[in-house]
N, C-alpha and C positions, 0 to 999 in steps of 0.2 A: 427546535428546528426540525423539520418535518424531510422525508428523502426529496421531494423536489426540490427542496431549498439547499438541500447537501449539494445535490447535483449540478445547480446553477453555479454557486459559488467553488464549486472543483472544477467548472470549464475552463476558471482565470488562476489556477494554481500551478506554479511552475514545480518542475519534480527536484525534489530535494532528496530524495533515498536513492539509490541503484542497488539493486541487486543482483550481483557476477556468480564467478563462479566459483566464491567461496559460499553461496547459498542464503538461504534466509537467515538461518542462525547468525550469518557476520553482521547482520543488520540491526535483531531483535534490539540491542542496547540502546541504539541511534535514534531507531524509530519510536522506541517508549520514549526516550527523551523530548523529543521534536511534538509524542503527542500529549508528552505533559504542557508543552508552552501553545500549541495549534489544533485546535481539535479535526481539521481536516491536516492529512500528509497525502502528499500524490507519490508513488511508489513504481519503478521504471524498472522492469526484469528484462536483464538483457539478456542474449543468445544462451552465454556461458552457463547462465544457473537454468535457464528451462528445461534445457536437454531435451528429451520427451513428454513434458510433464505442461499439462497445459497449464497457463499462464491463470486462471480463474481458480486452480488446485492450490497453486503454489501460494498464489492471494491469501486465499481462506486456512491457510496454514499459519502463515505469517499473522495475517489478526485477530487468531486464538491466542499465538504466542504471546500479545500485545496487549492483549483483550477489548479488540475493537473490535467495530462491524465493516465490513467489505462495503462500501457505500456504490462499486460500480466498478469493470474493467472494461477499459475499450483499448485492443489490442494487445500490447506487453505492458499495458499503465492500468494502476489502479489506483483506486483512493481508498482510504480509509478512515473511519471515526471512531473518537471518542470523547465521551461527554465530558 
């Protein structure tokens, strides 16, 4: 699957992860979970965990922990992949 095709099939994905403001780390176990069963997860950072930290930071943090790729953020939502 090539990134336009990640991108199309993430327009029709509903967010399954939040992450507050107990940070990325409350997530890392969830989301490895969810992307052992889906190779796309849509990811929804709310106010609590951005803080100052922009929202594409905090992404690419989270999908090193994961070891996925960032597939796209538009706004507080990201997606993410893994094969």
């Amino acid at each position: 699957m090539d990134e336009h095709e990640r991108k199309a099939r993430a327009h029709d994905l509903d967010v399954t992860v939040w992450v507050g403001k107990s940070g990325v780390d409350a997530v890392v176990d969830e989301l490895d979970d969810q992307l052992g069963s889906n190779d796309l997860v849509k990811v929804k950072f709310l106010r609590a965990a951005r803080g100052r930290t922009e929202t594409d930071e905090l992404a690419t943090e989270l999908a090193a922990q994961v070891d996925a790729e960032l597939v796209e953020t538009r706004g507080h939502t990201s997606v993410l992949y893994r094969r």
